[in-house]
C-alpha positions in Angstrom: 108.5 57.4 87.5 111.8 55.6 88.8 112.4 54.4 92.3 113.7 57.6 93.5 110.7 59.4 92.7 108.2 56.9 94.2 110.5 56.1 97.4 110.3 60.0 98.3 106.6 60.6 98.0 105.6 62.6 101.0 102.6 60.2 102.8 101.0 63.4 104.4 99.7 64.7 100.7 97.3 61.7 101.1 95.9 62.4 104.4 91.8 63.4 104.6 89.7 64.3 107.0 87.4 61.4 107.6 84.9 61.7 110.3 83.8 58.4 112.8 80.3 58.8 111.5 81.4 58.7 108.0 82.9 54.9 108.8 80.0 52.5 108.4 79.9 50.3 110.8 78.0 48.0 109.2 76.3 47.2 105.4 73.2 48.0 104.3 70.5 45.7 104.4 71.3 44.9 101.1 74.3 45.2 99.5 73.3 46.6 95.7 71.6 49.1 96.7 75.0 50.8 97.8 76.0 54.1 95.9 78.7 53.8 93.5 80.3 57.1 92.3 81.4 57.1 88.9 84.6 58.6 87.9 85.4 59.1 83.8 87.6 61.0 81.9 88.1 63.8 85.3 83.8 63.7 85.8 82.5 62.6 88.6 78.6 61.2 89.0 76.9 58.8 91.1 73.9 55.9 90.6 73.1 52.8 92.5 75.0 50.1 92.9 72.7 47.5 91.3 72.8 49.2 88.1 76.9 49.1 87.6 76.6 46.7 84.7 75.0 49.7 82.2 78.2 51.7 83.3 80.8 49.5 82.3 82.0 49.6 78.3 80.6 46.7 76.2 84.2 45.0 76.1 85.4 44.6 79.7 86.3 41.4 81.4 85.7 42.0 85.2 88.2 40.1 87.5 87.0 39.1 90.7 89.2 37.7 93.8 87.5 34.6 94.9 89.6 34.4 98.2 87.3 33.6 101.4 87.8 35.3 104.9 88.7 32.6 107.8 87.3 32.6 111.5 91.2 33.3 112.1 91.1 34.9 115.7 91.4 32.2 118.1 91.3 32.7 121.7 92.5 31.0 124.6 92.7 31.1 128.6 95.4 30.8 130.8 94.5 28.9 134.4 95.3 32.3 135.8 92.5 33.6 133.3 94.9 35.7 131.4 93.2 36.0 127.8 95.2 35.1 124.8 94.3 36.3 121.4 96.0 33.9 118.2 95.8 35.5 115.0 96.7 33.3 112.3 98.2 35.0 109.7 99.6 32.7 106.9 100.4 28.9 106.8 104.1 28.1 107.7 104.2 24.5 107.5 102.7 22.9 105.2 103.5 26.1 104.1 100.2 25.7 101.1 96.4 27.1 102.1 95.0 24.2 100.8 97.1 21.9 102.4 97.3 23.3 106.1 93.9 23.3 106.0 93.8 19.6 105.5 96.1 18.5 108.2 94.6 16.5 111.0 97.1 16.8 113.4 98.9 19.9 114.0 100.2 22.5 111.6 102.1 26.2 111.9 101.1 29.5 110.7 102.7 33.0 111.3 100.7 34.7 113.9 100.0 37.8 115.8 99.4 37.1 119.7 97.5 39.4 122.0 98.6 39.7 125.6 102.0 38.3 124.5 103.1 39.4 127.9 101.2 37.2 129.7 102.3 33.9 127.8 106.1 34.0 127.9 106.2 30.0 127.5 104.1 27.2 127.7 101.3 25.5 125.8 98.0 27.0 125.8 94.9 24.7 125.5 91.5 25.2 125.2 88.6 22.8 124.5 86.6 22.5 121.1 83.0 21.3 120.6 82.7 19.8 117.1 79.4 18.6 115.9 79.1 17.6 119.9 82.6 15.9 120.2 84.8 17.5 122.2 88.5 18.2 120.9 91.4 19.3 122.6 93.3 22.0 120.8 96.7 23.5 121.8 99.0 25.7 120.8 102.8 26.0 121.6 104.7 29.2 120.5 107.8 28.2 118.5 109.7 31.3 117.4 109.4 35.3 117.0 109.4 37.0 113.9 110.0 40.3 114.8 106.2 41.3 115.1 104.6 37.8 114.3 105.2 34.3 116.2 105.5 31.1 114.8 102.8 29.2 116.4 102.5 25.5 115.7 98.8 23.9 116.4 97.9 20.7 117.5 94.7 18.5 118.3 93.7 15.1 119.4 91.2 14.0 117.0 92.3 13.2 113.7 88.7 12.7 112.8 88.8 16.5 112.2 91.1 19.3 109.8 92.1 22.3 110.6 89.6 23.9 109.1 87.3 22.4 111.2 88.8 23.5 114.0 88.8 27.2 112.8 85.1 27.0 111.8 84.1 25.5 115.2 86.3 27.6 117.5 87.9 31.0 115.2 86.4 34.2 115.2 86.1 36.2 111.7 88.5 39.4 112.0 86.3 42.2 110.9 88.8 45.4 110.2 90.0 47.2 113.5 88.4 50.6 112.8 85.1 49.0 113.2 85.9 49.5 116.7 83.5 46.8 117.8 83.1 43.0 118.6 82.5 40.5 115.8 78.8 39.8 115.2 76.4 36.4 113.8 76.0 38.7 111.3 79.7 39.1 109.9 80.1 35.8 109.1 78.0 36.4 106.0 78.1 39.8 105.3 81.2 39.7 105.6 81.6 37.2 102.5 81.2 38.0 99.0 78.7 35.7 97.5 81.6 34.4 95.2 83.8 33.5 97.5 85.4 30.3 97.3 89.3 29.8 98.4 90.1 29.9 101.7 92.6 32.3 103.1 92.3 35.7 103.6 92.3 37.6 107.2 90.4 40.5 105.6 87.7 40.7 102.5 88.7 42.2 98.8 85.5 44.6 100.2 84.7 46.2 96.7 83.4 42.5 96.5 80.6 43.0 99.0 78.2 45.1 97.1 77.9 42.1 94.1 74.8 40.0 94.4 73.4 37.4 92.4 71.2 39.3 90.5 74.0 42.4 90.3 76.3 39.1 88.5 73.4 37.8 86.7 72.9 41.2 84.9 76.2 41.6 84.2 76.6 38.5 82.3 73.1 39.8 80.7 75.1 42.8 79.7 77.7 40.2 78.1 80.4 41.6 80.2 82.9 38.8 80.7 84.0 37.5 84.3 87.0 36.0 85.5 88.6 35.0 88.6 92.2 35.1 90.3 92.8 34.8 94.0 94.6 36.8 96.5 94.7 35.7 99.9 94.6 39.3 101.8 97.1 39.9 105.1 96.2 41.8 107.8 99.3 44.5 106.6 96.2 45.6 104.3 95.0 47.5 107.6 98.7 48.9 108.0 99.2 52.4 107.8 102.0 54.3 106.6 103.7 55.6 109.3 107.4 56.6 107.7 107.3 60.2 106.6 108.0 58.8 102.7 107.2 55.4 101.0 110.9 54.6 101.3 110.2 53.8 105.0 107.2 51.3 104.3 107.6 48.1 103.9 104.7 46.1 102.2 103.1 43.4 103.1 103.4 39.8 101.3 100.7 38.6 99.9 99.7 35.0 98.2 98.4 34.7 94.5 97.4 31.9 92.6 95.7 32.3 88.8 94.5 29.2 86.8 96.5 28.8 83.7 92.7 29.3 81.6 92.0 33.2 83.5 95.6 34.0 82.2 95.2 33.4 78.8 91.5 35.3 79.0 93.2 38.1 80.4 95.7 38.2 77.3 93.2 37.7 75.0 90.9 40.7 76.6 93.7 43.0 77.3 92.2 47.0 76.7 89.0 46.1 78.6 90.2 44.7 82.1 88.1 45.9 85.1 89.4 44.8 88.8 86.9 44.7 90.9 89.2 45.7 94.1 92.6 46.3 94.9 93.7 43.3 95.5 92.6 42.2 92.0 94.6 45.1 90.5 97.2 43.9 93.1 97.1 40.6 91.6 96.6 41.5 87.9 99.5 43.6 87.7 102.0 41.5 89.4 101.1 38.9 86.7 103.3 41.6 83.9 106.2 41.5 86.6 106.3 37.6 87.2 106.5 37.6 82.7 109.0 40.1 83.5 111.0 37.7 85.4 110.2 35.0 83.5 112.0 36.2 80.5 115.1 36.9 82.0 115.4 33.8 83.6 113.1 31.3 81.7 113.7 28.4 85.0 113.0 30.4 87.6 111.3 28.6 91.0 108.0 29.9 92.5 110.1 31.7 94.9 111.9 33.4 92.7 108.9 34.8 90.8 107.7 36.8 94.1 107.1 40.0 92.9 109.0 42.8 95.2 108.0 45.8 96.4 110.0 48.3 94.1 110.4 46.3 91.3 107.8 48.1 88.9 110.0 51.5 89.4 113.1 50.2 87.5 112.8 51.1 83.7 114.5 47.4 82.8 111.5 45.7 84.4 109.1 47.5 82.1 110.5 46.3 78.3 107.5 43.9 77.4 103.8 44.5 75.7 101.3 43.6 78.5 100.8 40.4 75.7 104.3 39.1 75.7 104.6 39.2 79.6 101.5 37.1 80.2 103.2 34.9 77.1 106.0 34.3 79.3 103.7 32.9 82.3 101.7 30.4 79.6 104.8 29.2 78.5 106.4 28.7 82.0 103.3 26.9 82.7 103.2 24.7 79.9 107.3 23.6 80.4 106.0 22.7 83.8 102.5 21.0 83.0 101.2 23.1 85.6 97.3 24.6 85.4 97.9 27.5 87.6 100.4 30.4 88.4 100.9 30.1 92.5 103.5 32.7 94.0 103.4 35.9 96.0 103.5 39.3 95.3 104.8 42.7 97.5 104.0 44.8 94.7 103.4 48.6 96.2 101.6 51.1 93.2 102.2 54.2 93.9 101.2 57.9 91.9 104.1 57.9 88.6 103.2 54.0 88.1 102.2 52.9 84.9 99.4 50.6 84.9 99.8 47.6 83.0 96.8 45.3 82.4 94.0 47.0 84.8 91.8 49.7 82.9 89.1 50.2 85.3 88.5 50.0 89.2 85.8 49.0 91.0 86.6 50.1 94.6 85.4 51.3 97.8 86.5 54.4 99.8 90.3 54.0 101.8 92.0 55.2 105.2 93.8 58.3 105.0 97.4 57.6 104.1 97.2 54.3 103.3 98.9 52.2 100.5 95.2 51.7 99.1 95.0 55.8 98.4 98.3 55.9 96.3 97.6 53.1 94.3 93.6 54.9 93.6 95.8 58.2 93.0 97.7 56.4 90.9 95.3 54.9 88.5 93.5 58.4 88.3 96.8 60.3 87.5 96.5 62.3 91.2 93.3 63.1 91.1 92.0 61.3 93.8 91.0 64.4 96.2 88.2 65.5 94.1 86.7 62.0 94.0 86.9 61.7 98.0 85.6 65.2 98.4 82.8 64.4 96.1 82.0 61.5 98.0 82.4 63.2 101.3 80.1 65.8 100.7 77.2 63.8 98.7 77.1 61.2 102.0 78.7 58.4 100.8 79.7 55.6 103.5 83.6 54.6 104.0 85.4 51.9 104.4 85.0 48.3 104.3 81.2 48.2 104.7 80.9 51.4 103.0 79.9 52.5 99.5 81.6 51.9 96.1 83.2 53.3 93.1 84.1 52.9 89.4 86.8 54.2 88.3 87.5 54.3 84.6 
């Protein structure tokens, strides 16, 4: 499909009905015993979660996203007990995730503020207790960015990171159609058990329903299991509200893929399976940053951001799946570097042609969401069944919700 096509798709053809009591509100007691339908080939069938290793074919290399949700909600009061909500949503300076968690100081992120009304200027403060010390944290609002803030922290106790700060004094974001308060029992439910990298405001949820002993059997099964990490934004939760795709704009997200998961992915190519969208997100932004690559071989990080439309020009789709990874190995060796770190807009929508990814695992999505076109388009528009199937067979929605592979 070109970018005409894709720019004019009409959102309402991916609306549902989706009833409140078909949202779970939260996970089953334990997560593999979720249902995961089973799409293949236009049939439809359903098992249990904890057996999703004898579904998968005897080749596949399962990609996981190892990001790690942060207690990114932090709140503050105003002496005239006006309550501020900060909601960090990516590092601004140091403008890395590792390193802004490090700082012992003050550092800025890109925020969302709640009750922006009541805090026009000023610095807002609020007191820490870390490990029984008490630290002084403020923040200082330093810029708008149209519907974000700049935001720069800062605390008096070097002793202590960032980090430590969020751990002692965030709140985890759990997704806004929860439509309830953050619980004890988020903070690890709300985790897969493989996360590692800090960063997301939201968790790669198809990730949820993987134990240890789900993992363990899979590498019983000799499937293979990689990692990449894609730090998810809160735009994951943002609907389309333009009547076409033109109108949306998509959200930015961070990616970062060790040099040693790259060149597994080339070698295993025809047996990839993303285990959520933001693996698939990540995956096949990877052929787009070759594509770059090889038209201009000394490009900067910044310059390998994938954009939104790119996919939907037929010039940015002349390289094998092989070659375009090729191009990242060899831009990494020419810089000695052991990872791919960049960022990706990428939108995949029904008409695009899926490079790398050949099977989904992947829970159930908002009506007109960004997350429904790209399932749509990896099962060539015929995403209705599958969502009617799982509608009327009383499958749970959503982030906390049941799971499927699609294949």
């Amino acid at each position: 499909m070109n970018e005409v096509k894709a720019r004019h798709i009409h959102i309402d053809e991916f609306d549902y009905p989706l009833p409140d009591d078909r949202i779970a509100k939260f996970p089953l007691p334990k997560r593999d015993e979720s249902k995961l339908l089973l799409y293949k080939e236009g049939k439809i069938g359903e098992t249990i979660f904890k057996h999703i290793a004898d579904c998968l074919p005897a080749e596949s290399l399962m990609v996981f996203n190892n990001t790690r949700v942060i207690q990114a909600r932090l709140l503050f009061q105003k002496s005239t007990g006006a309550r501020i909500e900060v909601f960090c949503l990516e590092p601004v300076s140091p403008n890395d995730y590792a390193l802004v968690f490090q700082q012992t100081e003050k550092c800025s992120w890109n925020c969302l503020v709640g009750n922006l009304k009541k805090w026009k200027e000023g610095v807002l403060q609020r007191i820490v207790d870390i490990q029984g010390e008490k630290v002084v944290l403020s923040a200082e609002k330093k810029e708008s960015r149209g519907d974000s803030h700049i935001v720069e922290f800062s605390w008096n106790n070097p002793k202590y990171t960032f980090a430590d700060l969020l751990d002692a004094a965030g709140v985890l974001p759990i997704p806004p159609y929860l439509h309830r308060e953050t619980e004890e029992s988020d903070l690890r439910t709300y985790q897969t058990v493989y996360s590692k990298i800090k960063g997301s405001v939201a968790a790669p949820t198809a990730g949820l329903h993987f134990t240890p002993e789900v993992l363990a059997d899979i590498d019983a099964h000799g499937i293979g299991r990689e990692e990449v990490t894609l730090h998810v934004g809160a735009g994951t939760f943002k609907p389309v509200k333009s009547e076409t795709l033109e109108g949306h704009e998509m959200h930015t997200e961070f990616i970062s893929v060790r040099r040693s998961s790259i060149e597994r992915i080339q070698k295993e190519l025809g047996g990839i399976i993303a285990v959520g969208t933001t693996s698939v997100r990540t995956l096949e932004s990877l052929y787009y940053v070759g594509m770059i690559l090889s038209a201009n071989p000394d490009a900067t990080s910044e310059d390998l951001v994938v954009k939104q439309w790119m996919p939907y020009d037929n010039k940015n789709n002349s390289l094998s799946a092989y070659d375009a990874l090729q191009q990242i190995l060899d831009y990494l060796d020419r810089r000695h570097a052991d990872r791919l770190v960049t960022a990706t807009q990428i939108i995949i929508a029904p008409g695009y042609t899926f490079k790398i990814v050949r099977g989904i695992v992947t829970n159930f999505h908002q009506p007109k969401s960004t997350l429904i076109l790209l399932i749509s388009a990896f099962v060539k528009g015929n995403w209705r069944p599958i969502y009617e199937y799982a509608l009327s067979h009383g499958f749970r929605f959503l982030s906390y919700g049941d799971s499927s592979l699609l294949l």
